[in-house]
N, C-alpha and C positions, 0 to 999 in steps of 0.2 A: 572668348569661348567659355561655354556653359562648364562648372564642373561637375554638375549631375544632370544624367537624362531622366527623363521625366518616366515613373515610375507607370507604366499604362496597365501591366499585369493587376500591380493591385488598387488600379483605380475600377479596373474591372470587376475585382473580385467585392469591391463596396459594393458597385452597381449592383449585380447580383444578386448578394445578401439583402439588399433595401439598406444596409447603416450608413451613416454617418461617420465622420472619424472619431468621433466621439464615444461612438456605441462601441468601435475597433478597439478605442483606446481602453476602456473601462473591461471590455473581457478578457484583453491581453493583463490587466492587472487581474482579475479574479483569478484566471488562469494562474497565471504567476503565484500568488498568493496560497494560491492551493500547493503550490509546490516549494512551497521555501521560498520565495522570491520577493521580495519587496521591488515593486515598481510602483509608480508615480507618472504614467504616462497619462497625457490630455490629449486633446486634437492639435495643438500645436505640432506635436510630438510626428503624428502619424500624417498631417502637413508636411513635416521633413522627407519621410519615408515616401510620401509622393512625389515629392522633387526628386527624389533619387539616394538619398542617403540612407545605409542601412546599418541595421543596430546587430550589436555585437549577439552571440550564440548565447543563450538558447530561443532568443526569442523571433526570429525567421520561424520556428517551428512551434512558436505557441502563437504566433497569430496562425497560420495554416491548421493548428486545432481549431482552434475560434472558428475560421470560417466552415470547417469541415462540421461543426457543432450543426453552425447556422444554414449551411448550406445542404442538408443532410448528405451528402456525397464527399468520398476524398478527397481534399486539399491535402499537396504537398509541399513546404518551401521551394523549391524551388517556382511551382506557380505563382508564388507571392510575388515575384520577381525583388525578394529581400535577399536572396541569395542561400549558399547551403552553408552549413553549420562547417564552423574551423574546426571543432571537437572530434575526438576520434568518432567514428560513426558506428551507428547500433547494430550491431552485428550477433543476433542472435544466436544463440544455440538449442537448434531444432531437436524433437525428438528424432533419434533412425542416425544423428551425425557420427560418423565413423568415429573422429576425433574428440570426443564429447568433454571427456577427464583429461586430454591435455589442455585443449581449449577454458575448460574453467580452471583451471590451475594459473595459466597466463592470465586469466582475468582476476584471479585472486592476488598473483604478486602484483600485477598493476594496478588493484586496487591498495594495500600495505606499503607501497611508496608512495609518499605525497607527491613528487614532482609529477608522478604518472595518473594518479589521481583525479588530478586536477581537469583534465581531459576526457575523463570517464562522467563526471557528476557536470557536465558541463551543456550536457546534451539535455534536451526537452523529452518529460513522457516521450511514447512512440503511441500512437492511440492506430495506427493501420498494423502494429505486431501485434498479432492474435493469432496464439499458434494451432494448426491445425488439430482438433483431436483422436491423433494418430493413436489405435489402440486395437495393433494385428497380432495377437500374440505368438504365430507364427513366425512373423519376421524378428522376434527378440533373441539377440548374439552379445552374448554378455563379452566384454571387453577381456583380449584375452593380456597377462601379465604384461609388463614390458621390458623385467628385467629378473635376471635370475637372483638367489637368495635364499632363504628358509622359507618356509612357508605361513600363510597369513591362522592364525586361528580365530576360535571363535571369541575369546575372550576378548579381542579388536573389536567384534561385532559388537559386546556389550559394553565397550569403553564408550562408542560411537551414541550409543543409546541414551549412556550415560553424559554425553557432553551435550548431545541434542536438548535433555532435561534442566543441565544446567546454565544453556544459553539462555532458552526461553525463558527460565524463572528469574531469571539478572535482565533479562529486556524487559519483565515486568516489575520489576520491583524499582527500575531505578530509567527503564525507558530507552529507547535503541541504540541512542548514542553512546551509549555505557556499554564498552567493552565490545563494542562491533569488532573493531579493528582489530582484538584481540581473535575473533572469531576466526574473521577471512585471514587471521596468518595460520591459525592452527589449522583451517584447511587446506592450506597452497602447500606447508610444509608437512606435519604428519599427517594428515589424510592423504595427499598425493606420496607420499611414500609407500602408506598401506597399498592402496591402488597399483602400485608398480611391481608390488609381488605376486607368486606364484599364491593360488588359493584352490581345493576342492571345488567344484563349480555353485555349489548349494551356499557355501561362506560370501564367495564371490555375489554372489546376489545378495547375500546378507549387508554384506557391506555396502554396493551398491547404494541399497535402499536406506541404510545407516547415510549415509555421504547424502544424500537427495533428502534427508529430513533437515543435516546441517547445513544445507544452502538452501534451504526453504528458512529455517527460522534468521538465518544470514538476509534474507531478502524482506523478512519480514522488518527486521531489524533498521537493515540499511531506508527503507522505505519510512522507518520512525526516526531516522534520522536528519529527512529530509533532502535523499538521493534518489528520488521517484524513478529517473531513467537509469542509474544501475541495479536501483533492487528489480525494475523489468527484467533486467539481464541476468540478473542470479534466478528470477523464476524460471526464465525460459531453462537457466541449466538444468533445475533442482526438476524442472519437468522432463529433462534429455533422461537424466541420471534414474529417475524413475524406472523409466521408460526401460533402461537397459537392464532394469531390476526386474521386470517382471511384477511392478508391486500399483497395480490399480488403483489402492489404496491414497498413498501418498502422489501419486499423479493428480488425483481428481482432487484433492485436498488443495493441493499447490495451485491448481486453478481457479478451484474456489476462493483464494488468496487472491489470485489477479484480478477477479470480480470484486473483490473489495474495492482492492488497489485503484481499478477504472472508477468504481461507483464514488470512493472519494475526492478522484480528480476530475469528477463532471461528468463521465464520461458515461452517461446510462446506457443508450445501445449495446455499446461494448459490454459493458455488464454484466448486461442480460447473457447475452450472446457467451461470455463465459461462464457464467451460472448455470446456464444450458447444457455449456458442454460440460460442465464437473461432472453433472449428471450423468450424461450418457458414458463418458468415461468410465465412471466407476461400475456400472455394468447392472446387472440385474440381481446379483448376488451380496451386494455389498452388504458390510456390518448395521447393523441399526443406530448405533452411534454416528458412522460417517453418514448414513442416510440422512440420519434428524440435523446433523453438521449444516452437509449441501441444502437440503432441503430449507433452510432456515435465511440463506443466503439469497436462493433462489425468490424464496418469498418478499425479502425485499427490493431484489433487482425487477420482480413483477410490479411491487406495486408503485417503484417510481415510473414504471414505465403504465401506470393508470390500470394494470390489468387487476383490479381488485378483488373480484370475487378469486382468482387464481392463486392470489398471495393468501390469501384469507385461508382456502384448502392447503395451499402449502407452510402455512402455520400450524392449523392442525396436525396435520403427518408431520409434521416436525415433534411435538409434544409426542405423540403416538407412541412414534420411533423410538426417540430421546428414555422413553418409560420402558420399555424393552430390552435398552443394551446393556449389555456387563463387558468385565475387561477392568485390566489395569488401568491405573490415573496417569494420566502423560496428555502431553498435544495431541500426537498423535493415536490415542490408543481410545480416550473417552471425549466428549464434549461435557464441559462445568456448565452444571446447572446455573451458575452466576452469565455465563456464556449466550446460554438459551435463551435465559430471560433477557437482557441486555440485547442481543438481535430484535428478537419478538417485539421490545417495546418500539425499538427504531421502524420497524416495519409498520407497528400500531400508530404512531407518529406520521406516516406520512399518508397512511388511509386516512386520516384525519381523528384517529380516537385518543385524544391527548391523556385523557383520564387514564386509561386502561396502559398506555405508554407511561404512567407514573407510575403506575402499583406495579408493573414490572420490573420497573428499571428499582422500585425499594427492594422488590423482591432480589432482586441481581444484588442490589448492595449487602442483603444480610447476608451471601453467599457468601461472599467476598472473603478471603482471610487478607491476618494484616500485613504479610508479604508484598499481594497484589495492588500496589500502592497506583501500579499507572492505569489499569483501568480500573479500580477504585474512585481517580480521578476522575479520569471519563466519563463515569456515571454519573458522577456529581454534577458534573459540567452542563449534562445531555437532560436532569434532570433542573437543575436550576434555568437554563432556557426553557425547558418547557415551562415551570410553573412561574414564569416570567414574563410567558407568551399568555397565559390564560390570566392573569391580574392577579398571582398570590406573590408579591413584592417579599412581605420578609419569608415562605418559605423561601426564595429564592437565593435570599442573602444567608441563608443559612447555610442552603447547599454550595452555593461559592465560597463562604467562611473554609467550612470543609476541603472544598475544595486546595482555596490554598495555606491549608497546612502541610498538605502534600509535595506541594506544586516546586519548593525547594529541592526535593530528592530527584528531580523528574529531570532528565535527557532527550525530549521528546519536540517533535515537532509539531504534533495532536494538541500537548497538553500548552504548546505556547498558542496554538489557534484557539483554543480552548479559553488561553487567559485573554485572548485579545477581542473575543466575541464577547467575555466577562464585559468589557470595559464599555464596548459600544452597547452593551444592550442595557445597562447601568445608569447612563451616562445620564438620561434623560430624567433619570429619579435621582439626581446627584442630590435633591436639596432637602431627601429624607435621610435621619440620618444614621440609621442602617445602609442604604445604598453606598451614605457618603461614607462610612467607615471601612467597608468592603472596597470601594473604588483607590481610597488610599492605599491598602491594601495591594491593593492591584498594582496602581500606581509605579509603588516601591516594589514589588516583584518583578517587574517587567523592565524596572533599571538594574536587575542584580546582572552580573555576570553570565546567571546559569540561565536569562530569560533570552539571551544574546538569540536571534536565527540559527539557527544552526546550519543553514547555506546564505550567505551572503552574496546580494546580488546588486548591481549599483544601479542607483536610482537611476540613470539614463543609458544607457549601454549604448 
C-alpha cells in the first residue's frame, strides 16, 4: 500500500500557472528568502510534494503566494492540497472589534514568551489580509475602562509619546531586533494597565492614539526582525487601535507601512491597493507632511506597477507637500528629508532613471545624522547596487566599504539581505582587488555571530 496519494491539487495548480517544478521550487525560495527563510528547494523537492508528502509550516502558504502571484487570483493552502499550517492561525484584528485592547494584549504576552512565540512567527506573510479601509467616524466608541482605580492623566499620554520616540530611534540606530522584545512587554504590561483605567474621554483617545503609534513602530520593528506574519498582525491592531482613536492620521500612516511591508515581499498588487487606501483613508484634510509621507509611497507602488507617468505626478506632490509642512520632529509628526529623498530615488530607480536615483539617495545620505546607522546603511546598500548596476565598480566598493562599517551594530533583517546581495553582485569582480577586499570583508561579516538570520528555517522542512 502506497504511503502517499498523489498530490493532484497541486499538480493542477502547475498546470495552470504553465511552471515546471522547477519554476515552483525557485519562487517558493525567493519567497522564503524575502522573509527570513533560508530554503534550498529544487524540483526534486516539489517531486516529493507531488507524490504526496508535505513540508512542514510556513511553507503550504508560501507556495499558495507563489501561485496566487502567478496565477493573478487567490490561492489558498489548502488548494495546494499541501495542507494547512500547524501554527497558530492569523487571526486578525479588524478595525470596529469590540475586543481590540484585550486581544492585542494576548498577542503581546504571547509574543514575550518564547515557547508561545514560536507558533506566532511560524506562519507565512498572509497576502489575502488586507483590511478593509473602514473610516465611519460615526461609528467610533472609544473603549470604555475595564476596571476601577484612579484615573489616567495626561502626563501617561506624554510618557506614550515619549516611548513611541524612543523605540523608533533604538530600531534605527541598532535595527529591529534590538529591543523588540523589550517593546511588546512594555505594551502587554503598562500600556494594558493604562488602558484598563478610568480616563476623561479626550485622554482616552489620547491614549488610544499613544498605544497605536507603539504598536506601529512594534510592527515595524518586529517586521526588521524578520517576523513578516506577526508584524502583519500588530499592523492590523495598531490600525483597530487608531481607529478607536479617532486619529486618521496614524491610521493611514500604518497602512502606508503595510504597503511597504507587501512591496517588499513581492507582493505589488497588494501594495498598491494599500497605498491607495492610505490615501483615501487619510481624507481630504490631512497634514502636508502626511500627504508628501503617503504620497511618496504611493509613487512607488505606481511605478512598480508600470503606471509611470502617475508615479512621476505623485513625486512631484510629494516634494510640493513635503515644502509646506511644519510641526514637531517625530515619526509621526514630520517626514525627514533624508526620508524623502531615500523613497524618491527608489521610485527613480525602478522608472529606470538610475542617475537621478544616485543624487538622491547622496542627497538622503548628507541628511542622515550619525544615530541613524540602519538606514544610513540602507542607503549605502541601495546606492552601491545601483552604481554597480551601471559600471562604476570602485564607487561601488566604496559604498559597501561604508557600508560595512556599520553593518556590525545592525539587528536587521534588510541589512543582512543587504549584505548578502553585497556578495552576489561582487562575486563576479572578485579578481579586482577592491571587489576582492570588500568581498572578504563581506566574507567575515556574514560568519560573525550578529550576521546569523535572524528567523531560522531548515533547509528542507
Amino acid at each position: 500500500m502506497a504511503r502517499y496519494q498523489p498530490n493532484k491539487r497541486l499538480s493542477a495548480l502547475l498546470a495552470e500557472s504553465g511552471w515546471s517544478a522547477a519554476d515552483l521550487a525557485r519562487a517558493v525560495n525567493v519567497l522564503g528568502d524575502k522573509q527570513g527563510l533560508a530554503f534550498r528547494y529544487d524540483r526534486t523537492s516539489v517531486a516529493h510534494w507531488l507524490s504526496g508528502s508535505r513540508p512542514r509550516s510556513p511553507v503550504p502558504d508560501l507556495v499558495a503566494a507563489a501561485f496566487s502571484s502567478r496565477t493573478g487570483r487567490p490561492v489558498t493552502a489548502g488548494e495546494t492540497g499541501l495542507g494547512r499550517s500547524a501554527a497558530a492561525p492569523f487571526m486578525p484584528i479588524e478595525p470596529g472589534d469590540a475586543d481590540a485592547v484585550l486581544r492585542l494584549v494576548a498577542l503581546l504576552r504571547a509574543d514575550v514568551d518564547p515557547a508561545h512565540r514560536a507558533g506566532l512567527v511560524a506562519n507565512a506573510y498572509q497576502q489575502e489580509a488586507v483590511p478593509q479601509p473602514i473610516w465611519r467616524p460615526a461609528s467610533f466608541t472609544v473603549p470604555a475602562a475595564r476596571s476601577p482605580g484612579r484615573m489616567t492623566e495626561r502626563a501617561e499620554v506624554r510618557t506614550l509619546e515619549e516611548m513611541s520616540m524612543l523605540f523608533a530611534g533604538l530600531a534605527d540606530r541598532h535595527g529591529g531586533a534590538h529591543a523588540r522584545s523589550a517593546l511588546a512587554l512594555y505594551l502587554a504590561d503598562d500600556v494594558g494597565r493604562v488602558l484598563s483605567r478610568h480616563a476623561p474621554l479626550a485622554v482616552r483617545r489620547q491614549l488610544l492614539a499613544g498605544t497605536a503609534q507603539l504598536v506601529h513602530v512594534l510592527a515595524v520593528m518586529t517586521a526588521d526582525a524578520g517576523y513578516p506574519s506577526l508584524s502583519q498582525q500588530y499592523f492590523h491592531a495598531a490600525l483597530s487601535v487608531a481607529h478607536d482613536a479617532g486619529d486618521r492620521g496614524i491610521y493611514s500612516i500604518t497602512m502606508r507601512a503595510m504597503s511597504v511591508q507587501a512591496l517588499r515581499l513581492g507582493f505589488r498588487p497588494q501594495a498598491l491597493h494599500l497605498a491607495e487606501a492610505a490615501m483615501n483613508a487619510a481624507g481630504p484634510h490631512m497634514e502636508p507632511a502626511t500627504h508628501a509621507f503617503l504620497l511618496n509611497q504611493r509613487a512607488l507602488a505606481r511605478a512598480h506597477d508600470r503606471q509611470s507617468r502617475a508615479a512621476r505626478a505623485d513625486l512631484d506632490m510629494a516634494q510640493t507637500q513635503h515644502a509646506l509642512a511644519t510641526g514637531p520632529p517625530g515619526p509621526f509628526t514630520m517626514y525627514a528629508p533624508a526620508g524623502l529623498h531615500y523613497q524618491a530615488a527608489r521610485t527613480l530607480l525602478v522608472l529606470g532613471r538610475a542617475h537621478e536615483a544616485i543624487h538622491s539617495w547622496e542627497i538622503s545620505l548628507r541628511e542622515r545624522t550619525p544615530e541613524q546607522r540602519r538606514t544610513t546603511a540602507l542607503t549605502l546598500a541601495a546606492l552601491a547596487d545601483t552604481e554597480l548596476a551601471i559600471g562604476r565598480l570602485e564607487a561601488a566598493c566604496q559604498h559597501w566599504s561604508a557600508f560595512l562599517d556599520l553593518y556590525p551594530y545592525l539587528h536587521s533583517i534588510r541589512a543582512r539581505q543587504a549584505l548578502v546581495s553585497l556578495r552576489r553582485g561582487l562575486r563576479v569582480h572578485h579578481r579586482q582587488p577592491l571587489a576582492a577586499a570588500v568581498l572578504e570583508r563581506a566574507r567575515a561579516a556574514l560568519q560573525s555571530p550578529s550576521a546569523q538570520p535572524l528567523r531560522r528555517g531548515p533547509t528542507n522542512p
